[in-house]
MARPA-855109 format. One record per atom (N, C-alpha, C): residue number from 1; x, y, z; residue in one letter; atom name. Coordinates in Angstrom, 2 decimals, padded with zeros to 5 digits, m for minus. Example, Ala and Ser with C-alpha at 12.3 -4.5 7.8 and 13.67 -1.06 7.14 Angstrom:
<pts>
1; 013.19; m005.69; 007.80; A; N
1; 012.30; m004.50; 007.80; A; CA
1; 013.20; m003.30; 007.80; A; C
2; 012.85; m002.25; 007.08; S; N
2; 013.67; m001.06; 007.14; S; CA
2; 012.90; 000.03; 007.87; S; C
</pts>
This chain:
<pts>
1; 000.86; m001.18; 000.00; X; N
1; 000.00; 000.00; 000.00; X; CA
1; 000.89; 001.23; 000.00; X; C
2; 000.52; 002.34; m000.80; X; N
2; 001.35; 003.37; m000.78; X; CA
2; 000.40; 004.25; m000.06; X; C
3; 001.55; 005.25; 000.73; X; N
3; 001.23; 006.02; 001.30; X; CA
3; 001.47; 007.21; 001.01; X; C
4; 000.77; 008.22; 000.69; X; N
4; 000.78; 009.31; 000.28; X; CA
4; 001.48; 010.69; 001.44; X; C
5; 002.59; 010.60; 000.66; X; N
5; 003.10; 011.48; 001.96; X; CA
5; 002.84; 013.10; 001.91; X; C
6; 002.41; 013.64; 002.57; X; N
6; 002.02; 015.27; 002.75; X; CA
6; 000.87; 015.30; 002.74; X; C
7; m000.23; 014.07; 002.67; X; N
7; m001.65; 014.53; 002.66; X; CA
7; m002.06; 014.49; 004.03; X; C
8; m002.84; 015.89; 003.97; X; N
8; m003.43; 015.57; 005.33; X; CA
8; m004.18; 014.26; 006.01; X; C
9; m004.22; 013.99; 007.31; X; N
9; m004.63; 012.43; 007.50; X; CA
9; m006.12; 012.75; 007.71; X; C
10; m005.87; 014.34; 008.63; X; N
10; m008.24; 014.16; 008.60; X; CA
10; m008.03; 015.73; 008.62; X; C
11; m009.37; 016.12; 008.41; X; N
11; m009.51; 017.12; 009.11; X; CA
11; m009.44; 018.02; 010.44; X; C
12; m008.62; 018.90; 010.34; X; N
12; m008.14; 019.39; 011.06; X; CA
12; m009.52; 020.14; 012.12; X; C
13; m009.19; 019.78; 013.51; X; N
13; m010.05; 019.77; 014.60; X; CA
13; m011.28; 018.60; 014.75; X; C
14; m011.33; 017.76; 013.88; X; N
14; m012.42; 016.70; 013.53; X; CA
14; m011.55; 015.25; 013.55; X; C
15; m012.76; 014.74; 013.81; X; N
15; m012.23; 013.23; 013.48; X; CA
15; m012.51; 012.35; 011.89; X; C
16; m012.92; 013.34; 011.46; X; N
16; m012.93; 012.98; 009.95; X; CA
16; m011.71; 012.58; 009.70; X; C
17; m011.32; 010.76; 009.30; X; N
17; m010.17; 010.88; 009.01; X; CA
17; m010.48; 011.21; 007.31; X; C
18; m008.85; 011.39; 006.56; X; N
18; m008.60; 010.85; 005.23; X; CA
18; m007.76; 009.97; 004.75; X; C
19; m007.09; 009.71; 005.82; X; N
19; m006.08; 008.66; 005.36; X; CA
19; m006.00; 007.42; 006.33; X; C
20; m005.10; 006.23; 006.13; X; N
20; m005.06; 005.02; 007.06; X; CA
20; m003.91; 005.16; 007.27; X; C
21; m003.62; 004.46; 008.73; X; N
21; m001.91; 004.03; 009.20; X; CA
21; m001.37; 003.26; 008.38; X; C
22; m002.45; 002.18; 008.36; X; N
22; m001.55; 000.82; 007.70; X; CA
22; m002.85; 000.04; 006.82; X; C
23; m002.46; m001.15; 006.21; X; N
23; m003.42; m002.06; 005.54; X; CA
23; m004.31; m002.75; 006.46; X; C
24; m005.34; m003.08; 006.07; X; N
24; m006.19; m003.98; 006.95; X; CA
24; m005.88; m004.93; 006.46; X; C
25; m005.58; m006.00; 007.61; X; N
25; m004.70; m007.30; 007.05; X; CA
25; m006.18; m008.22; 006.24; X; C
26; m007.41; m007.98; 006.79; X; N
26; m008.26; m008.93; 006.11; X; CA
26; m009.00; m008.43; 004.86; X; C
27; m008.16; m007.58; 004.07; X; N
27; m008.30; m007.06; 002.93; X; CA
27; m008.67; m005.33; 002.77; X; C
28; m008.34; m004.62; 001.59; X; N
28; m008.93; m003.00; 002.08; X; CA
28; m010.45; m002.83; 002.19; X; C
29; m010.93; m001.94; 002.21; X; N
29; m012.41; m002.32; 001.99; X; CA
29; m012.97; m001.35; 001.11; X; C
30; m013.83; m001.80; 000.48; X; N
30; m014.13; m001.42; m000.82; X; CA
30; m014.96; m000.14; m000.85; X; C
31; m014.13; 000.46; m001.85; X; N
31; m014.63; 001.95; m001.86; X; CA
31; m016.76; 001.63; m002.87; X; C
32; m017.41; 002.37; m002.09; X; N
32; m018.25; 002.15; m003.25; X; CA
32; m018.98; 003.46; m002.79; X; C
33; m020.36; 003.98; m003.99; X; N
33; m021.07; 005.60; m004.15; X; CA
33; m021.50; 004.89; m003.12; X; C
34; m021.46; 006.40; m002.13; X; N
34; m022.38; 006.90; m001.07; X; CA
34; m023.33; 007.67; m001.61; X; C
35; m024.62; 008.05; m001.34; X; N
35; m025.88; 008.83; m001.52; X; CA
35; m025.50; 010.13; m000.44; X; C
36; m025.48; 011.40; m001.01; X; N
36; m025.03; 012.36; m000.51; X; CA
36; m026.62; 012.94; m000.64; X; C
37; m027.42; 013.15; 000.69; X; N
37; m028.85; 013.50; 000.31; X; CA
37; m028.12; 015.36; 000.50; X; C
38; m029.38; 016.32; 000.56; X; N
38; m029.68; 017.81; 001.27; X; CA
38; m028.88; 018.20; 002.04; X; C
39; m029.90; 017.05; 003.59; X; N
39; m029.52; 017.41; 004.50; X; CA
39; m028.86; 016.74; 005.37; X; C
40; m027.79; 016.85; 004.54; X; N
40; m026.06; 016.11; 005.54; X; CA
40; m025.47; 017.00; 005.89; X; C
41; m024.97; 016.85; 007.49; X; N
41; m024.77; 018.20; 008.33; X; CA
41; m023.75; 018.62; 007.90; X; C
42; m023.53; 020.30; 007.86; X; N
42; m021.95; 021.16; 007.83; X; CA
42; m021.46; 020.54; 007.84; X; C
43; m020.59; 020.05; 009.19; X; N
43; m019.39; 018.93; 009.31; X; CA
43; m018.76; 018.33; 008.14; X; C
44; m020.23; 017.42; 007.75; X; N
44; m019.88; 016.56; 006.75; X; CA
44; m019.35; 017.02; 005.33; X; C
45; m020.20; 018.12; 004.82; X; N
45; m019.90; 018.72; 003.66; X; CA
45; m018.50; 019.40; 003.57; X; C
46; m018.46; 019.93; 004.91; X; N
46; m016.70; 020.54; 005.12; X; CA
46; m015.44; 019.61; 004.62; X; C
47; m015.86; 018.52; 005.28; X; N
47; m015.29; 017.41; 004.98; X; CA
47; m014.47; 016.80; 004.00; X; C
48; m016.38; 017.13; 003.00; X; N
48; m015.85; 016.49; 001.47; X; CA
48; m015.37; 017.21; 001.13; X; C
49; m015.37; 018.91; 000.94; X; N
49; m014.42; 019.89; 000.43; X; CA
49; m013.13; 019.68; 000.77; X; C
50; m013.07; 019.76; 001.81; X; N
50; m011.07; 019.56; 002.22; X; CA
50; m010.90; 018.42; 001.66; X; C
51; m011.01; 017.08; 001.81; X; N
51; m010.55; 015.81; 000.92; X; CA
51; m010.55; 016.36; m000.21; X; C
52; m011.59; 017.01; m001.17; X; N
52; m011.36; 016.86; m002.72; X; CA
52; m010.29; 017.95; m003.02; X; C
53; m010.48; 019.03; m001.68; X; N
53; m009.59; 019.94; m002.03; X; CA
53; m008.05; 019.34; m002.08; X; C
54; m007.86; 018.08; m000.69; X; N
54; m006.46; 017.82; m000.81; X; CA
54; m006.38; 017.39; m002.00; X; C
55; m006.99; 016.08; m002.24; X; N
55; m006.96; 015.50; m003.53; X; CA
55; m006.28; 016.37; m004.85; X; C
56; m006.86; 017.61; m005.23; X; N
56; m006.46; 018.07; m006.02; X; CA
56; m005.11; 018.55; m006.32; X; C
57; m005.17; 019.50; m004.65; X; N
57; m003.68; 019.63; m004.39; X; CA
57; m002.68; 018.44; m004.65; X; C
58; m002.64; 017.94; m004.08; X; N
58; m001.92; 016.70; m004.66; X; CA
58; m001.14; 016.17; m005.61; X; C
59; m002.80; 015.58; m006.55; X; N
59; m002.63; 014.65; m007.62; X; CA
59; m003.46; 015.67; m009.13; X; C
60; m004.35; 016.52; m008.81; X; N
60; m004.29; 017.57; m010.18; X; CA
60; m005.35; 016.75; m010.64; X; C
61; m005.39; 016.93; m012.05; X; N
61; m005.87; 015.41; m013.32; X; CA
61; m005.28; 014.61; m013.66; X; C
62; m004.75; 014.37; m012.70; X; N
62; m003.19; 012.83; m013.41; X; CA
62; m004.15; 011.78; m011.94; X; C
63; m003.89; 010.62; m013.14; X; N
63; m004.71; 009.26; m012.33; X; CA
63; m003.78; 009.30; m010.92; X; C
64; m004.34; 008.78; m009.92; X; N
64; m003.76; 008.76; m007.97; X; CA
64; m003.85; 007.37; m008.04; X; C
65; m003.12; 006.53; m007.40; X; N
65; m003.36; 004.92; m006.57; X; CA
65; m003.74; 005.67; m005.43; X; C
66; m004.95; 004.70; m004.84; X; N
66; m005.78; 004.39; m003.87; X; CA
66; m004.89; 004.47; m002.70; X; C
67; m004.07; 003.80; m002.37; X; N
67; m003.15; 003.75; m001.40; X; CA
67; m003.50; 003.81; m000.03; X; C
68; m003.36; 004.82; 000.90; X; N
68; m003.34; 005.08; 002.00; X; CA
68; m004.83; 005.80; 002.23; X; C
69; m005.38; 006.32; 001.03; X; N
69; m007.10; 007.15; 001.40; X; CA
69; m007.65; 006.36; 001.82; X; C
70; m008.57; 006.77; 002.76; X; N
70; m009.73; 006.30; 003.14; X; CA
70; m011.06; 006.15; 002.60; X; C
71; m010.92; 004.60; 002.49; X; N
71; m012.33; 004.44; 001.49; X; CA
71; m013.72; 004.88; 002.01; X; C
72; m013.61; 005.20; 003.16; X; N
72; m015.07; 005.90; 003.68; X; CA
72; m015.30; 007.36; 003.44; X; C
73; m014.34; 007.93; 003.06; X; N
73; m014.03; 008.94; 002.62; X; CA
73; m014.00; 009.57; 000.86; X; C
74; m013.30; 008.38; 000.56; X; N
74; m013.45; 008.72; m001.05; X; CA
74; m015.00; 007.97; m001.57; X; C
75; m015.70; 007.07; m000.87; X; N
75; m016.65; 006.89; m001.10; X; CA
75; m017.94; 007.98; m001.49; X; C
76; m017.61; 009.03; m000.36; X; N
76; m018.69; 009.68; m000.36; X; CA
76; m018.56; 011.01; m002.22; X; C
77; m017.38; 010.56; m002.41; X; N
77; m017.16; 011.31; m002.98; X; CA
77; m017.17; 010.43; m004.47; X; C
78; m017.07; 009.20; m004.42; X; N
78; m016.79; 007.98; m005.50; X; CA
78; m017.99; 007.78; m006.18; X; C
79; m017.75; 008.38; m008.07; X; N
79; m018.80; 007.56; m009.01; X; CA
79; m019.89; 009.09; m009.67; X; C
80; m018.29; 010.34; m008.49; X; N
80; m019.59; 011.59; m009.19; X; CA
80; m018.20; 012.77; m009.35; X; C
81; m017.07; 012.85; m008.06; X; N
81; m016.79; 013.84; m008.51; X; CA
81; m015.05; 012.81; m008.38; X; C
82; m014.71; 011.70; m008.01; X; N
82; m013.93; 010.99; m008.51; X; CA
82; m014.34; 009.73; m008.86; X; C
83; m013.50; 009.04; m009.66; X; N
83; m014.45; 008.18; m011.05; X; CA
83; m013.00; 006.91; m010.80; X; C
84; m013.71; 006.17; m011.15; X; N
84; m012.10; 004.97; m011.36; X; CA
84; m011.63; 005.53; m012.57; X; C
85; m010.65; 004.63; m012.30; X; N
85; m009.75; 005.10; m013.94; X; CA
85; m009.36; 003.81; m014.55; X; C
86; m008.87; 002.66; m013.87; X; N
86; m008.97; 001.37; m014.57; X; CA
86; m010.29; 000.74; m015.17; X; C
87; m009.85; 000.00; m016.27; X; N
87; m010.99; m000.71; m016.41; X; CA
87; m009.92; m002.31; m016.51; X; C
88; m010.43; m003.23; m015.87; X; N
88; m011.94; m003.02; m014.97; X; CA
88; m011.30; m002.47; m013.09; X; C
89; m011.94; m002.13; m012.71; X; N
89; m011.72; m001.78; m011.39; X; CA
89; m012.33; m002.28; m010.28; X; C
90; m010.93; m002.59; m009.61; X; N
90; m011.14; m003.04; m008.53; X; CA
90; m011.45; m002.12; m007.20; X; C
91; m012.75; m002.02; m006.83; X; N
91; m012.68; m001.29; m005.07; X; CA
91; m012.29; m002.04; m003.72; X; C
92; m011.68; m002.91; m003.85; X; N
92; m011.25; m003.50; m002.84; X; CA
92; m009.61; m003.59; m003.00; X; C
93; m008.76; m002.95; m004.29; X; N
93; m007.58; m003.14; m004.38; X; CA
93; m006.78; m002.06; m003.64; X; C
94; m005.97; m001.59; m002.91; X; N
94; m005.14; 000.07; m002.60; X; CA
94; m004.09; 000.07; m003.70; X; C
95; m003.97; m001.10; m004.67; X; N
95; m003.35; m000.25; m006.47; X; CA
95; m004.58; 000.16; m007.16; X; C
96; m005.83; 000.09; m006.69; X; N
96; m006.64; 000.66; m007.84; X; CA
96; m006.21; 002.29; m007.86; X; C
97; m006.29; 002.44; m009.55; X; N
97; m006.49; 003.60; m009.84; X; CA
97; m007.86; 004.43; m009.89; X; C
98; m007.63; 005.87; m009.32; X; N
98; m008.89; 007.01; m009.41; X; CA
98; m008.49; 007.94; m010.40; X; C
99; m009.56; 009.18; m010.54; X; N
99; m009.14; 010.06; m010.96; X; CA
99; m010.33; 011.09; m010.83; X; C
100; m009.69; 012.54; m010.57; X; N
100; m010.85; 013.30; m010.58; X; CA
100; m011.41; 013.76; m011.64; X; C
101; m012.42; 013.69; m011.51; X; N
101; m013.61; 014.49; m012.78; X; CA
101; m013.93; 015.52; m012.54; X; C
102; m013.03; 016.64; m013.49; X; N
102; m012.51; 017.76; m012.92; X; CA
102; m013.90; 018.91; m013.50; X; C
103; m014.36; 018.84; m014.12; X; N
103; m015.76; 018.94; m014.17; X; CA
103; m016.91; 019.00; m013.57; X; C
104; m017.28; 018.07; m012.81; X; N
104; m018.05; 017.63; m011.88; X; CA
104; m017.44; 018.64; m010.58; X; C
105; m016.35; 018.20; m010.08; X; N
105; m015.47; 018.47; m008.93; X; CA
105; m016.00; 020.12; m008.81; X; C
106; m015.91; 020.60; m010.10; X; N
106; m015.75; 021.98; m010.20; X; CA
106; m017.29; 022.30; m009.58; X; C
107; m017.85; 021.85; m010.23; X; N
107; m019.77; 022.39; m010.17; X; CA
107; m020.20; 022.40; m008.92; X; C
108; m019.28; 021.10; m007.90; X; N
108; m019.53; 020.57; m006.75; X; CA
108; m019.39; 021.36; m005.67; X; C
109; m017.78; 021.60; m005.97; X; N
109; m017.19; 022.43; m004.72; X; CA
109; m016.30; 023.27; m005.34; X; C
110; m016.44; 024.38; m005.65; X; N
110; m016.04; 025.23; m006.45; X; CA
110; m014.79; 025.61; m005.90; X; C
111; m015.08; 025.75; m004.12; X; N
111; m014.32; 026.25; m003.28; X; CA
111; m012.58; 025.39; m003.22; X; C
112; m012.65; 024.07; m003.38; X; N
112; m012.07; 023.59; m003.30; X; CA
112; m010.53; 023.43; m004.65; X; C
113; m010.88; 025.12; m005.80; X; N
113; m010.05; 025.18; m006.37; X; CA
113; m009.86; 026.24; m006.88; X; C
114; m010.23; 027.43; m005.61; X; N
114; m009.28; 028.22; m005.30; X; CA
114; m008.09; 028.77; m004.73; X; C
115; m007.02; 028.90; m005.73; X; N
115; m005.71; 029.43; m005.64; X; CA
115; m005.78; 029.45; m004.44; X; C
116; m005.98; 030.52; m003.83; X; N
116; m005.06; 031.15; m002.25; X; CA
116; m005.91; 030.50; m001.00; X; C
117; m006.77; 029.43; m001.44; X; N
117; m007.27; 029.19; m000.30; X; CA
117; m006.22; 027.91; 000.69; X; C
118; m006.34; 027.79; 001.61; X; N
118; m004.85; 027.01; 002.39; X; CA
118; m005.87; 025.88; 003.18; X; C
119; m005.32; 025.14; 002.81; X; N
119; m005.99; 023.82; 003.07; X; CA
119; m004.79; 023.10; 004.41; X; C
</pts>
């Protein structure tokens, strides 16, 4: 499993994580779409902004391995504003490849790709 070094692990003052220590020895667990209704509290939405925001920071539009993210995390975000990139894809692999759909991402959380904002 690779670990992505410089990404934040959660949100800062929250227990939102984004990242894992280590592998789960009885396999990763599989990223799959979460249903993002209305009314899912602040918290949560904060959330998904800083992840997609790290995300971007990051990795840009160039495909990311799964690695060290947290699939409860990229879930909520998996199948709308990041997309697999292998075919066929595996959600239970940490080599599967993602990628953001920089499109979507944009419409979503606009916030999350502005220049001077500090994540």
């Amino acid at each position: 499993m690779i670990k992505h070094r410089g990404f934040p692990g959660r949100l800062p003052g929250t227990d939102f994580q984004f990242t894992v220590r280590r592998p789960n020895p009885k396999g990763a667990t599989p990223i799959i779409r979460r249903e993002r209704y209305r009314d899912r509290r602040a918290p949560d939405r904060r959330a998904d902004l800083w992840f997609l925001a790290a995300l971007w920071q990051n990795f840009g539009p160039e495909p990311f391995e799964r690695g060290n993210l947290d699939a409860g995390r990229l879930s909520w975000l998996f199948g709308r504003e990041v997309l697999p990139y292998d075919d066929p894809f595996d959600p239970k692999d940490y080599e599967a490849r993602l990628i953001i759909d920089e499109e979507a991402a944009r419409a979503a959380f606009p916030e999350a790709f502005d220049e001077g904002a500090t994540w």
